[in-house]
C-alpha positions in Angstrom: 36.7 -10.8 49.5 35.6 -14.2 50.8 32.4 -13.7 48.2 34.5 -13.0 45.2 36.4 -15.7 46.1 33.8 -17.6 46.3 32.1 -17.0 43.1 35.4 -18.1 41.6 35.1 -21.7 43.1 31.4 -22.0 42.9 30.0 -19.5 40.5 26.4 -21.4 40.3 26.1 -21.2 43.6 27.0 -17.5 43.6 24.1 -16.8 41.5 22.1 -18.7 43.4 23.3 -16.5 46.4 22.6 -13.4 45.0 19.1 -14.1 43.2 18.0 -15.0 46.7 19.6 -11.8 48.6 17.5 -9.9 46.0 13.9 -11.4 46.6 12.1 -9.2 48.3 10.8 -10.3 52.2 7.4 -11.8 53.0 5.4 -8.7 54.7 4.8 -11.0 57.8 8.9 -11.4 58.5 9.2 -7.7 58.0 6.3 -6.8 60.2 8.2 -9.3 62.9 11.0 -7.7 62.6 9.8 -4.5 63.5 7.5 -5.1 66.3 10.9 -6.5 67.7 12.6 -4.0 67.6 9.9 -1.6 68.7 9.7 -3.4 71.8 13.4 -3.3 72.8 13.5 0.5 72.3 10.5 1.4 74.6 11.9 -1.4 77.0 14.9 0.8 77.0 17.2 -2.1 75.5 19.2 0.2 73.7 19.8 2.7 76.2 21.0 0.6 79.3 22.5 -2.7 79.6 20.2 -5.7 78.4 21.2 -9.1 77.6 19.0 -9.3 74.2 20.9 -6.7 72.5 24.8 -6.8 71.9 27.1 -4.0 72.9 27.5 -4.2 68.6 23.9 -3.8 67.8 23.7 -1.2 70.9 25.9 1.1 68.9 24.4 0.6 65.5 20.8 0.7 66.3 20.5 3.7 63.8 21.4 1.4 60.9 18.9 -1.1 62.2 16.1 1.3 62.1 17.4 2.7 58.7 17.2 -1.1 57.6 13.7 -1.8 59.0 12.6 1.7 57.4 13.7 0.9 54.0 11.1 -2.3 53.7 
């Protein structure tokens, strides 16, 4: 909602917005992001309770690796 709205007020900058949501990302921040979250898993991060991941992210850790898959 607060995007259409928005793209109302500002619609330059709602281009803008969504041209740069569509570049693809540099293979380096990718690879980061991965290796991240490879390490919380085998530290058990997402298992127990561990101050780098959120009670959130805890529970949505499938759609993270979906996420980091689809790069």
């Amino acid at each position: 909602m607060q995007e259409r709205v928005e793209a109302v007020l500002d619609p330059e900058g709602a281009r803008r917005a969504a041209a740069a949501a569509a570049a693809p990302r540099s293979a380096e921040s990718v690879l980061a992001d991965v290796r991240y979250f490879a390490e919380l898993a085998r530290s058990g991060a997402y298992l127990g309770r561990d101050r780098r991941v959120s009670p959130q992210e805890r529970t949505k850790w499938r759609t993270t690796f979906r996420r980091l898959g689809a790069c």
